[in-house]
C-alpha positions as CSV (number, residue, x, y, z in Angstrom):
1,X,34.3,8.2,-5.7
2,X,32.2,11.5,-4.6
3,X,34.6,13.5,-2.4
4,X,32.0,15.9,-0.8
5,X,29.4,13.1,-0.2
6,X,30.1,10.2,2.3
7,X,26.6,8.6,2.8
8,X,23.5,8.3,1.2
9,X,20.0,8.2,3.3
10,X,17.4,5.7,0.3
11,X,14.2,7.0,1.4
12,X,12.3,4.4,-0.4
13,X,12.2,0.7,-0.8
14,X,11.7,-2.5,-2.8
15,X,13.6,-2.6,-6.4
16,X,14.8,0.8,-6.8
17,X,16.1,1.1,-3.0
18,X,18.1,-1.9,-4.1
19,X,19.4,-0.5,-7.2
20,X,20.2,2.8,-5.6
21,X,22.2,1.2,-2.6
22,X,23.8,-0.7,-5.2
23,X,25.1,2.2,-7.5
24,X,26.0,4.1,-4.4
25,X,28.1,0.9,-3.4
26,X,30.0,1.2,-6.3
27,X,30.5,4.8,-5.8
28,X,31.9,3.9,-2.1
29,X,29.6,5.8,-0.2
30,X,27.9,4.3,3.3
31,X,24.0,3.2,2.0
32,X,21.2,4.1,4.9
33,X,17.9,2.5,4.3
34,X,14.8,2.9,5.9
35,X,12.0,0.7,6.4
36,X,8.3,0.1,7.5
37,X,7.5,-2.5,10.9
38,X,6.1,-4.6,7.8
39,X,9.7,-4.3,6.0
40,X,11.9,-5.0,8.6
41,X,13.3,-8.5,7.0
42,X,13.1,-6.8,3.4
43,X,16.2,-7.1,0.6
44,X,16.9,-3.3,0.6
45,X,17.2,-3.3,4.3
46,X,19.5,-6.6,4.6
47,X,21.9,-4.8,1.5
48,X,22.3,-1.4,2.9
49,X,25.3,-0.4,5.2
50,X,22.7,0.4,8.1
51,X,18.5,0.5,8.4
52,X,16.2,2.6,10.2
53,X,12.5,1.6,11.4
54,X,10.4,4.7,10.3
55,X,7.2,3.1,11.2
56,X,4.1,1.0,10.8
57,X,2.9,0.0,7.5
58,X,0.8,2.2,6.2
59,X,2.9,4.7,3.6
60,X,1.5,7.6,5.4
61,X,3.1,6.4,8.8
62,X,6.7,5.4,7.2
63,X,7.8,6.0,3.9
64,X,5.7,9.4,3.9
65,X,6.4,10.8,7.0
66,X,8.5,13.5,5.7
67,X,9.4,13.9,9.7
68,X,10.2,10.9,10.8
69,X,12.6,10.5,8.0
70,X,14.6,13.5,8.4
71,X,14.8,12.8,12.0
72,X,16.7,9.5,10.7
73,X,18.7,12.0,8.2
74,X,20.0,13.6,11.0
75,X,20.2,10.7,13.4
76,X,22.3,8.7,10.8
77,X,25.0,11.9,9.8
78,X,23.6,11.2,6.2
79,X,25.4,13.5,3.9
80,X,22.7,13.2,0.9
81,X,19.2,11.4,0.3
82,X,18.2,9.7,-3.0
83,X,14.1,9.6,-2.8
84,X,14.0,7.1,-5.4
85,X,10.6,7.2,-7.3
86,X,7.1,7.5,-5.7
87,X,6.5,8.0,-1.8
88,X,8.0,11.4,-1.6
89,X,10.1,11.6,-4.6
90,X,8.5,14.8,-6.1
91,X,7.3,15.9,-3.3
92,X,8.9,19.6,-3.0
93,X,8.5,19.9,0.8
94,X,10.5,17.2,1.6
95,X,13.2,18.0,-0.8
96,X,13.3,21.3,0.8
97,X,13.2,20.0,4.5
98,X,16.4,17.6,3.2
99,X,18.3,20.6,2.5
100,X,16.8,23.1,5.2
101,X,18.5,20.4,7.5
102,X,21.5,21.0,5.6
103,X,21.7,17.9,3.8
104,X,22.2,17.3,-0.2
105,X,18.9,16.6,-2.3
106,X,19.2,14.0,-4.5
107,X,17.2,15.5,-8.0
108,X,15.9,19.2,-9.0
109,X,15.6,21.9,-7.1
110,X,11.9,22.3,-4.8
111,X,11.1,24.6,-7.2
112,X,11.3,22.9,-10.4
113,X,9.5,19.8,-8.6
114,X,7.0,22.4,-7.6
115,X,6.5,23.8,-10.8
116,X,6.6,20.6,-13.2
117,X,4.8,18.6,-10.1
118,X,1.9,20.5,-10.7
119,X,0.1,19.5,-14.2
120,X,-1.0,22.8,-14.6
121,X,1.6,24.8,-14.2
122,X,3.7,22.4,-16.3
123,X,1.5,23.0,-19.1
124,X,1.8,26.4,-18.6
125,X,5.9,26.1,-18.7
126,X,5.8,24.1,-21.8
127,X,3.5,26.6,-23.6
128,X,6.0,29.3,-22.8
129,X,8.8,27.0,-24.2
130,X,6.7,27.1,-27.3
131,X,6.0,22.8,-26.9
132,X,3.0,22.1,-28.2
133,X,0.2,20.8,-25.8
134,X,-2.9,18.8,-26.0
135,X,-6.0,21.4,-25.7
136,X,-7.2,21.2,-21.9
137,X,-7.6,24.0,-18.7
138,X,-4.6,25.8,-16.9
139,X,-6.6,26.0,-14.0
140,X,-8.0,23.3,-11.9
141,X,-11.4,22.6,-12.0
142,X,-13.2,22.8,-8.8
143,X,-16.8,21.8,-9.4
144,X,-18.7,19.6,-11.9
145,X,-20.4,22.0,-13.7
146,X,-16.8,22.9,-15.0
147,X,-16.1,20.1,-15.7
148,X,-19.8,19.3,-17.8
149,X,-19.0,23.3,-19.7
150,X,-15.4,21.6,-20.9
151,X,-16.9,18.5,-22.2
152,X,-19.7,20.7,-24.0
153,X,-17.1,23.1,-25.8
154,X,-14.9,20.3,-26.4
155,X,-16.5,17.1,-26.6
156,X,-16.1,13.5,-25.6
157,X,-13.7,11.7,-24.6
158,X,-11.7,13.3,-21.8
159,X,-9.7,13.2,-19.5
160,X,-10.1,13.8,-15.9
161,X,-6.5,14.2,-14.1
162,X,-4.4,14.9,-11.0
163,X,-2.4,18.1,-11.2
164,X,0.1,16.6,-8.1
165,X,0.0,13.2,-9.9
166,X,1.6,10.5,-12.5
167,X,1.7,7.3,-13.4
168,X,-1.6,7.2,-14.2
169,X,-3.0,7.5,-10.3
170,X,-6.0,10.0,-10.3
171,X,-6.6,9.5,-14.2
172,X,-10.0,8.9,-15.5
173,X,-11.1,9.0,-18.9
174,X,-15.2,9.6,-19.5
175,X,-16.6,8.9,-22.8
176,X,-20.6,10.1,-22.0
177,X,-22.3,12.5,-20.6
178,X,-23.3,10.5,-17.3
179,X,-19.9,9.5,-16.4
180,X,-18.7,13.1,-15.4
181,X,-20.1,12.8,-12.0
182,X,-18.5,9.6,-10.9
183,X,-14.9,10.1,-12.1
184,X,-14.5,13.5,-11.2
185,X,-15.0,12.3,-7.6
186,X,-13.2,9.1,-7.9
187,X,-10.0,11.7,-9.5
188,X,-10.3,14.0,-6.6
189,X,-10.1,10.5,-4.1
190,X,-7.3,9.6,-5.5
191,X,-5.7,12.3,-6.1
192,X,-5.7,13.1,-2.7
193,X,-4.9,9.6,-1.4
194,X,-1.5,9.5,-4.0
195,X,-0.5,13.0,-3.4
196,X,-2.1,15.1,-0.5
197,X,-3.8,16.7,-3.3
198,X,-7.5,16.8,-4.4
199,X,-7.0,19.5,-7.6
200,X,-7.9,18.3,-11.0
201,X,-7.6,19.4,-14.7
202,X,-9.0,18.5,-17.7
203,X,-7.6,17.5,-21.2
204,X,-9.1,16.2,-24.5
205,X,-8.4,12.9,-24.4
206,X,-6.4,11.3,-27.8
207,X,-7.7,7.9,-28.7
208,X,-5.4,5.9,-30.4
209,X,-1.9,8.3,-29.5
210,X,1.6,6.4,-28.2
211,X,3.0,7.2,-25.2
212,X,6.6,8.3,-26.0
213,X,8.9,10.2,-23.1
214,X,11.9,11.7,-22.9
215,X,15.3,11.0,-20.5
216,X,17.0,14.3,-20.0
217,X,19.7,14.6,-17.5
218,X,21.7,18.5,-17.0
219,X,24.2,19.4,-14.5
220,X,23.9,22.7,-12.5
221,X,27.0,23.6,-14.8
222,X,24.7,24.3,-18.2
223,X,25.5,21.0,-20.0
224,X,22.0,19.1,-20.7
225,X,21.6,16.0,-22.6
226,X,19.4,13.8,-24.1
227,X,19.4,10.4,-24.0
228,X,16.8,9.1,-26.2
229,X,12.9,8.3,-26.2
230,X,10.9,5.1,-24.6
231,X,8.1,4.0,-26.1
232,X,5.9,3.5,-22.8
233,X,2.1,2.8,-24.9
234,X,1.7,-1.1,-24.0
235,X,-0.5,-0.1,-20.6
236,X,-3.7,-1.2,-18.7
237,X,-5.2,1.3,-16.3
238,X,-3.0,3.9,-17.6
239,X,0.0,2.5,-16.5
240,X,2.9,0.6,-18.0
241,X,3.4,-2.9,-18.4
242,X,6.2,-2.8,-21.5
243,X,8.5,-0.2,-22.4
244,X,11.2,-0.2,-25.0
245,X,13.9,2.0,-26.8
246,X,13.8,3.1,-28.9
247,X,10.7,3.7,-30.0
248,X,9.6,1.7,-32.9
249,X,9.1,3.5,-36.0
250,X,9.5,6.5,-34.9
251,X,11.8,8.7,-37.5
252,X,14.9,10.3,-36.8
253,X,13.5,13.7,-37.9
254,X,10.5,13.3,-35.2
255,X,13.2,12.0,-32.7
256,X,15.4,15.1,-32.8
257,X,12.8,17.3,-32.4
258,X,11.0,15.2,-28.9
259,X,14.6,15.8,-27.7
260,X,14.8,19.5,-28.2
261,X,11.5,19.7,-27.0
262,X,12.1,17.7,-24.0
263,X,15.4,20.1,-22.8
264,X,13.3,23.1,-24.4
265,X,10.5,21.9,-21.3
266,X,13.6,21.4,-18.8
267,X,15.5,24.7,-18.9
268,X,12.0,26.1,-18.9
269,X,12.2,25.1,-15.1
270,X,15.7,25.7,-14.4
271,X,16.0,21.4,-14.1
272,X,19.1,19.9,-12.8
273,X,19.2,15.9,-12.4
274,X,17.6,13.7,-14.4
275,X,14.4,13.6,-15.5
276,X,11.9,12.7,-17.9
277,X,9.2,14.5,-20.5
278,X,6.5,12.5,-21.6
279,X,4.4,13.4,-24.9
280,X,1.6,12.0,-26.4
281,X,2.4,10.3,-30.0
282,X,-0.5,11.0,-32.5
283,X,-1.6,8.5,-35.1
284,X,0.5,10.2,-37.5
285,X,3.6,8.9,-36.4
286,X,4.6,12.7,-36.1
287,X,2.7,15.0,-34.2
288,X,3.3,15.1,-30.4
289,X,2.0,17.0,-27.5
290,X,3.6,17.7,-24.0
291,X,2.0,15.4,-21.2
292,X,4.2,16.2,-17.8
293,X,7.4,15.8,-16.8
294,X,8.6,13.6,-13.8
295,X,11.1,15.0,-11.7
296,X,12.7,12.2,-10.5
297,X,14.5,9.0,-11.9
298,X,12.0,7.1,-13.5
299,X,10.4,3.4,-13.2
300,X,11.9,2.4,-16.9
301,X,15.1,4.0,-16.8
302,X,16.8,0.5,-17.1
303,X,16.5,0.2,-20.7
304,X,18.0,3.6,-20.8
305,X,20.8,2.4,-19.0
306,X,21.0,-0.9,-21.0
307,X,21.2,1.0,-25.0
308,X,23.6,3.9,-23.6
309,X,25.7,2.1,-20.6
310,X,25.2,4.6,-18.1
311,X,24.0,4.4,-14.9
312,X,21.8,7.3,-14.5
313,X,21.9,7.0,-10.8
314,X,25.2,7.5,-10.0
315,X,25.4,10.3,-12.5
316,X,22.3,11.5,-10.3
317,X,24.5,11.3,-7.1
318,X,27.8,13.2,-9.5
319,X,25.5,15.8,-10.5
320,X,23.6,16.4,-6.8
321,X,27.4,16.4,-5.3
322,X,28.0,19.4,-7.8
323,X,30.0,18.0,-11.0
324,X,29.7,18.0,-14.0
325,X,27.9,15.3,-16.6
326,X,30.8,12.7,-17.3
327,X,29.4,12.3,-20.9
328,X,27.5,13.6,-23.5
329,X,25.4,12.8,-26.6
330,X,25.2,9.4,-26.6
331,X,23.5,7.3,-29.5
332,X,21.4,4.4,-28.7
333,X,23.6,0.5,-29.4
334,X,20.6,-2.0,-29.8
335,X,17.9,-2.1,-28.4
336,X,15.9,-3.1,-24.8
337,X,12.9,-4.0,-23.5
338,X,11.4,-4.1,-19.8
339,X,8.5,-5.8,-18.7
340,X,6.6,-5.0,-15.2
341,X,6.3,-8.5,-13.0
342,X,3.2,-6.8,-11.4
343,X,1.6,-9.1,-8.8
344,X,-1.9,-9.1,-10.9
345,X,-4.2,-11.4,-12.1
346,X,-4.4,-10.5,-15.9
347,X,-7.4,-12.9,-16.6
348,X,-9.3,-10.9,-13.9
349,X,-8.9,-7.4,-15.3
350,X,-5.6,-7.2,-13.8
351,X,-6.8,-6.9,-10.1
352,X,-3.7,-6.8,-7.8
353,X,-3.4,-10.2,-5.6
354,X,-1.5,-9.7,-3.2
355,X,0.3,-12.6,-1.3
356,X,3.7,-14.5,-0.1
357,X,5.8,-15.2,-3.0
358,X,6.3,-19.0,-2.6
359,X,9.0,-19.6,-5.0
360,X,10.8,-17.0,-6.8
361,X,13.6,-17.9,-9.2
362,X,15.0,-15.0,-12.1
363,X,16.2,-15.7,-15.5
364,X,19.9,-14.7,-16.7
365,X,22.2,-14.8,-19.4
366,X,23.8,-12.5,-21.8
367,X,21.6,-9.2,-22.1
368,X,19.6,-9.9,-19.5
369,X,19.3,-7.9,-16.2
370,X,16.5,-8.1,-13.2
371,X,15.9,-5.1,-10.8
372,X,14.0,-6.5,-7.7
373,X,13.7,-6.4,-4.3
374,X,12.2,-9.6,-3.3
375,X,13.1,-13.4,-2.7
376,X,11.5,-16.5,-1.9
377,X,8.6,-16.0,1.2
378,X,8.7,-12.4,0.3
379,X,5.4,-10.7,0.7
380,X,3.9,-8.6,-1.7
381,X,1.6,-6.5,0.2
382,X,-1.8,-4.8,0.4
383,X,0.2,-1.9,1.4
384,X,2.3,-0.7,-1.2
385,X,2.9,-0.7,-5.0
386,X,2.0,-4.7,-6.7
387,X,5.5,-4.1,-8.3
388,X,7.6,-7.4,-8.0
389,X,10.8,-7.1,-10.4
390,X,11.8,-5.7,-14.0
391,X,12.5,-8.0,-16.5
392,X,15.1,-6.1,-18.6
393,X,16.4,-7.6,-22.1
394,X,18.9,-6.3,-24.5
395,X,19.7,-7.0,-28.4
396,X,21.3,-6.1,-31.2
397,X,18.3,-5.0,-32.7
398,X,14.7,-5.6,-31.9
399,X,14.0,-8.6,-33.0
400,X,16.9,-10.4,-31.1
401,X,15.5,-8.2,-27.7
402,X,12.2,-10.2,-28.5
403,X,13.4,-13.1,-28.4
404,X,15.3,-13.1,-25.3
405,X,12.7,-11.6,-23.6
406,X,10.3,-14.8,-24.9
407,X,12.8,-17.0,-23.3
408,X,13.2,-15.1,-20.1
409,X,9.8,-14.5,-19.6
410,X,8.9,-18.3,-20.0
411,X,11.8,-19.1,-17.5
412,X,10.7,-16.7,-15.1
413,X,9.4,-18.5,-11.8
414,X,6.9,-17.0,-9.6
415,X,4.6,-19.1,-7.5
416,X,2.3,-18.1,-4.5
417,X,0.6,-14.7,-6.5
418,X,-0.9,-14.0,-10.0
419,X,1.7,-12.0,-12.3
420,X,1.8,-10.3,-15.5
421,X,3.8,-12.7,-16.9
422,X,1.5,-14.4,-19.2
423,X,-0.2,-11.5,-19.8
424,X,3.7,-10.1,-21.6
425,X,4.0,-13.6,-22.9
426,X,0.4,-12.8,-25.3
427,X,0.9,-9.7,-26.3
428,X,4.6,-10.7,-27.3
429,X,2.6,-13.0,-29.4
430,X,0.9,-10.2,-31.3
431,X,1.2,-9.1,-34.6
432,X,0.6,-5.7,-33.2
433,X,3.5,-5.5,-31.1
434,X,5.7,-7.5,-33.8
435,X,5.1,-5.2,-35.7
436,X,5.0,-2.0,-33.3
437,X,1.9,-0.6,-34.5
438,X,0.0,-0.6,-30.8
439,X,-1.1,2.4,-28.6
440,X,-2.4,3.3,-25.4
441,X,-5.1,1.2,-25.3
442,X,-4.3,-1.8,-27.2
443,X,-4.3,-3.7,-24.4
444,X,-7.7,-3.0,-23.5
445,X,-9.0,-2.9,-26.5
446,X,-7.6,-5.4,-28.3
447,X,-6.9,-8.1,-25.8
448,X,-8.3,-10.6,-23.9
449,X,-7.3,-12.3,-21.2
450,X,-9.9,-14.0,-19.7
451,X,-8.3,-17.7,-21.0
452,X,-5.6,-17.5,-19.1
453,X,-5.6,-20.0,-16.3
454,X,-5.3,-18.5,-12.9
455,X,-4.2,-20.1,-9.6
456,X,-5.7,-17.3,-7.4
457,X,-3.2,-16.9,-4.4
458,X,-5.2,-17.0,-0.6
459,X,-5.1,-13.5,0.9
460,X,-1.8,-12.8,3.5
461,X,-2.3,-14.2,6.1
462,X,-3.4,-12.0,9.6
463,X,-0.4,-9.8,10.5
464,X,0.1,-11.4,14.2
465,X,0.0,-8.3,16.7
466,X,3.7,-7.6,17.3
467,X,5.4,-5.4,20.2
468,X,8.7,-3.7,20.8
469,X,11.0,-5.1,23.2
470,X,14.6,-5.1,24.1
471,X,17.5,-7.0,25.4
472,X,20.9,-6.0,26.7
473,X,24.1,-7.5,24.6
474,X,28.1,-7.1,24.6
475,X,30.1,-6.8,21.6
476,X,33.2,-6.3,22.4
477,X,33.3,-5.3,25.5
478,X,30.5,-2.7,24.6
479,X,27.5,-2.7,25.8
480,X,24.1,-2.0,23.7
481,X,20.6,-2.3,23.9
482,X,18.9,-4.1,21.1
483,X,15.3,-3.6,20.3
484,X,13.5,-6.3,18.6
485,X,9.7,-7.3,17.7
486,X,8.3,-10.5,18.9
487,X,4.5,-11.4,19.1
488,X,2.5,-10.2,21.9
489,X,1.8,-13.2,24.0
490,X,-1.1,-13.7,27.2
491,X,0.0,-15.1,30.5
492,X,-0.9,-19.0,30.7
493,X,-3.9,-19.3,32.1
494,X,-4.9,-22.0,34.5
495,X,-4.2,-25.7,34.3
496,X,-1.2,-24.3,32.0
497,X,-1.9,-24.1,28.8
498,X,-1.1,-21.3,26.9
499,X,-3.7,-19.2,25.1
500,X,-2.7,-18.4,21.0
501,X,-1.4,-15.1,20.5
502,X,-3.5,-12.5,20.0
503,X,-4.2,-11.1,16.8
504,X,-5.3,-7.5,15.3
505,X,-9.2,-6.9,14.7
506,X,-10.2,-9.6,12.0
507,X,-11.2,-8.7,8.6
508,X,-14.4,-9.2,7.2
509,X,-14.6,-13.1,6.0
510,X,-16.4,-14.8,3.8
511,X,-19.4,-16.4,4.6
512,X,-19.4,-19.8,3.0
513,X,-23.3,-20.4,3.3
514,X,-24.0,-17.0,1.4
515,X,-20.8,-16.7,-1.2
516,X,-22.3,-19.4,-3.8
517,X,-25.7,-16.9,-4.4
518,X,-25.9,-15.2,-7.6
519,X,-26.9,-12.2,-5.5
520,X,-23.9,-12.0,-3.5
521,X,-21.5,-9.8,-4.0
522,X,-18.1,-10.5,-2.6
523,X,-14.2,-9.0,-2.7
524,X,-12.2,-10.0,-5.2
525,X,-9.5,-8.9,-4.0
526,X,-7.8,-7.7,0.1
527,X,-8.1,-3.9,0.3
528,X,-10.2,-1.1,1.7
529,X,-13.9,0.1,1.0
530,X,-13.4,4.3,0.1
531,X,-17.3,4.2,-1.0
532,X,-20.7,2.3,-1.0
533,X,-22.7,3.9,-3.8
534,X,-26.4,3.0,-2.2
535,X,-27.8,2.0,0.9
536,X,-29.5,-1.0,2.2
537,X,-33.2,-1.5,0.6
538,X,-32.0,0.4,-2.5
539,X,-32.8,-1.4,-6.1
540,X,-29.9,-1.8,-7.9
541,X,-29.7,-2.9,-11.8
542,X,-27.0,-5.7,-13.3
543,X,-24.1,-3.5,-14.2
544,X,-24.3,-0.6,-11.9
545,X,-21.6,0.5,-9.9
546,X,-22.2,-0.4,-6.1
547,X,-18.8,-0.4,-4.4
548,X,-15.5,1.1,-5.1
549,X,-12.4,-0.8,-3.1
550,X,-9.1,0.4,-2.7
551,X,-5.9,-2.2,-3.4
552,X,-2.5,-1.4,-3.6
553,X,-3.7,2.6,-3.9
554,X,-5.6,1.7,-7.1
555,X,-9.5,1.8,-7.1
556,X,-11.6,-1.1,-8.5
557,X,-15.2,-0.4,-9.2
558,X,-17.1,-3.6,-8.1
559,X,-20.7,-4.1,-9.7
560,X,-23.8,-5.0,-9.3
561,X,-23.9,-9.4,-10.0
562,X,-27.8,-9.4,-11.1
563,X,-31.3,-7.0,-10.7
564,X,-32.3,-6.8,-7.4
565,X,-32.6,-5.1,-3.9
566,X,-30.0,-4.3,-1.6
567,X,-31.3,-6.6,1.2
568,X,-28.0,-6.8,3.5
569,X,-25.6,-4.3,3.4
570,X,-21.8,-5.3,5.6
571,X,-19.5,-3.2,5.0
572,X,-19.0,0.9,5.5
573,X,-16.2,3.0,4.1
574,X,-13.0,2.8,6.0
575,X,-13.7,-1.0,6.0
576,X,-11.3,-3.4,5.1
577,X,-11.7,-6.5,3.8
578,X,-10.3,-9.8,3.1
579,X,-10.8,-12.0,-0.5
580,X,-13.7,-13.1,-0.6
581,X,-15.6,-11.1,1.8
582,X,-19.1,-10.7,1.1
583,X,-19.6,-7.0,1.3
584,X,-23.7,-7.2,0.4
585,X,-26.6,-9.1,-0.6
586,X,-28.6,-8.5,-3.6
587,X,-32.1,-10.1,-3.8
């Protein structure tokens, strides 16, 4: 029990709103969730103590409007908010509107987010700590002959990155001179589409390194601690599928001095909370270099939790309420593993499929934990991150962590969307990953998945146009006024039928007569057109970039099917688009 904090405002949702109401639970505070029109029937929302609507679906009308939410902060006499991870976890303005309106902050101060938020002057913290770095600019670049001068002095690859972001959002690597142009914009896009914020660096990019981070949690009391490395480098797109602890092969020597790099980084920014350092791993197996530092709880602390037995999140909500850490140096017992269920279709270069999760059933036994935030008809939408659950195995050792997580990944049941569930299954199979001798890019590199059978799940189907209404009840005596949503129905019209409900603007559909053409070129997945590359009557070559579509805030590059002319051009930026859309015509 917390005795100066009495409730807890989640401003996030899916699988870590769930686990933070549930560590709060056990803490006896009163949980407060929030939640999007499109969430209203969601897990997190049914768990909590009490939910507030923030909004339609979109992110940037809900879980990011930094108002909106502290007008439910205040509304609800929260005492503290947790922001969970993404949305407007390290974003320092709202942590300093949280406590402006007198309310505890759940993580680091705004001025640590500020400073470790931003790549640049991260890597300008860590230098000063004397951590070494990866050679790159500490300024943003602002145009592309800057960017063309770094590649000249320093040579190809590189990489093109957010300073607000993580994760791997507004990341692009270029490997040749004529791919400068292209993914400098594309970083900028979504760099400003993640975080509100266009400004890019630019780093030497290391081939073949591992992606190891730190977990680092410190009290505002001086006590700091870490708690071991991950070994994040299993990825595609630059983002995580597998992580495990601890790292494999990584030396004791080599782990001591990550650690005392990793708080060296954090009192550099006067942290408090828990957070985490990532390095780069070279091929050496020794050398590492600072990366960034999230200031927040992270995706993969589970297997964190599962080697130590600590549950970082209510040590975040301790440490927020102003005590001190309830522990300290804590040695790794056994090891864990945790595997992304991302709602992709592996043997389609991962593209997200979004879609209603028909059946849903999670494994169990001994060492075994799930984090999700779904259930059967569950939707996993267009909207938000394709994240369905984390698959989270322990062992004595390695090998035995394996083997559970073969067995729980084969007994995992999802029907309705493509996972990443076979896609663990083959690399599990690998001698690379057997062995731990993989790296950032083994994935892509080294694998193919273009055998494995896919049952392509239909698009959602169109959101019926809802409306607000209300209804007077008694309970108890009192009386209130219930608001509910219910679809928006026409007057019958004559002769008495009833007309069907009416429905938002349709999407672009496919056109059957036209899809089978080796010159059409359709969506492979729901999402939103953020660029057309040429025009209508332009010649186009087999290969070239023509589209870029936006799904689930990643973008996909879609290319050109066959030489040709752009005969019929549909779609425009801002479009969106269902599966299967044809978006142009190639002849």
């Amino acid at each position: 029990m917390i005795s100066s904090v009495k409730s807890v405002l989640i401003a996030n949702r899916g699988e870590i709103a769930v686990r933070v109401i549930r560590a709060a639970a056990e803490l006896g505070l009163r949980t407060i969730a929030v939640y999007s029109e499109l969430d209203r029937d969601a897990v997190h929302v049914e768990l909590a103590d009490e939910a507030w609507n923030i909004g339609p679906p979109p992110a940037a009308e809900s879980y990011l409007d930094i108002e909106r939410i502290i007008e439910v902060v205040q509304e609800s006499g929260a005492d503290a908010v947790h922001p969970g991870y993404g949305f407007l976890a390290e974003n320092a303005d709202f942590a300093r509107a949280v406590m402006d309106a007198g309310r505890i902050w759940v993580g680091p101060s705004p001025e640590a987010i500020a400073l470790m938020g931003d790549k640049i002057s991260a890597r300008r913290a860590a230098e000063a700590a004397g951590v070494p770095m990866v050679p790159g600019t500490l300024d943003p670049v602002t145009s592309l002959d800057e960017v063309a001068a770094f590649a000249s002095a320093n040579g190809f690859p590189l990489a093109i990155k957010a300073a607000a972001g993580g994760g791997g959002r507004g990341l692009k690597v270029v490997r040749a001179e004529d791919e400068l142009e292209p993914a400098f914009e594309s970083a900028g896009r979504e760099a400003q589409a993640w975080f509100g914020n266009p400004e890019v660096y630019i780093e030497r990019y290391l081939d073949r390194p591992r992606h190891i981070e730190a977990q680092v949690i410190l009290d505002g009391h001086g006590n700091g601690v870490f708690l071991g490395e991950r070994d994040c480098s299993i990825q595609r797109r630059h983002q995580k599928l597998i992580e495990e602890t601890p790292a494999p092969g990584l030396d004791d020597a080599t782990r001591a001095k990550i650690g005392e790099a990793a708080i060296a980084v954090a009192h550099a920014a006067d942290y408090v909370n828990a957070g985490t350092v990532e390095f780069l791993l070279d091929d050496d197996g020794t050398s590492f270099y600072f990366l960034e530092m999230n200031t927040r709880i992270q995706v993969e602390h589970t297997i964190t939790e599962m080697v130590t037995g600590i549950d970082l999140v209510k040590e975040q909500l301790r440490i927020a309420a102003g005590e001190k850490l309830s522990f300290g140096p804590t040695p790794a017992n056994g090891h864990a593993i945790e595997f992304r269920i991302n709602a992709e279709d592996a043997s389609n270069n991962f593209l997200p499929n979004p879609g209603d999760l028909v059946e849903y059933r999670e494994p169990a036994g001994l060492g075994v934990r799930v984090d999700s935030g779904v259930r059967s008809g569950s939707s996993i939408s267009q909207y938000y991150d394709n994240m369905i659950a984390k698959l989270v195995v322990w062992g004595r050792d390695r090998d035995e962590a394996m083997a559970r997580g073969r067995r729980c990944l084969s007994a995992f049941v999802i029907r309705g969307v493509e996972t990443t569930i076979p896609a663990h299954l083959e690399i599990m199979a690998t001698d690379a990953f057997v062995d731990g001798d993989y790296y950032t890019r083994y994935v892509e590199e080294q694998m193919d998945f273009t055998h494995l059978e896919s049952h392509t799940a239909p698009a959602l189907p169109e959101e019926e146009e809802n409306e607000e209404r209300s209804m007077t009840v008694e309970v108890g005596g009192r009386r209130y006024t219930v608001k509910f949503w219910a679809p928006v129905m026409s007057a019958p019209v004559a002769g008495g039928a009833r007309p069907s409900p009416r429905r938002r603007p349709p999407k672009l559909e496919r056109s059957g007569a036209a899809a089978d053409g080796a010159g059409v070129v359709t969506a492979p997945m729901q999402g939103t057109i953020v660029k057309v590359h040429k025009p209508a009557g332009s010649p186009v070559e087999a290969g070239e970039p023509i589209i870029v579509l936006e799904a689930m805030k990643m973008e996909n590059e879609i290319k050109a099917p066959a030489d040709g002319e752009i005969v019929d051009l549909r779609v425009q930026p801002g479009d969106t688009v269902a599966v299967g859309a044809v978006l142009m015509v190639i002849k």
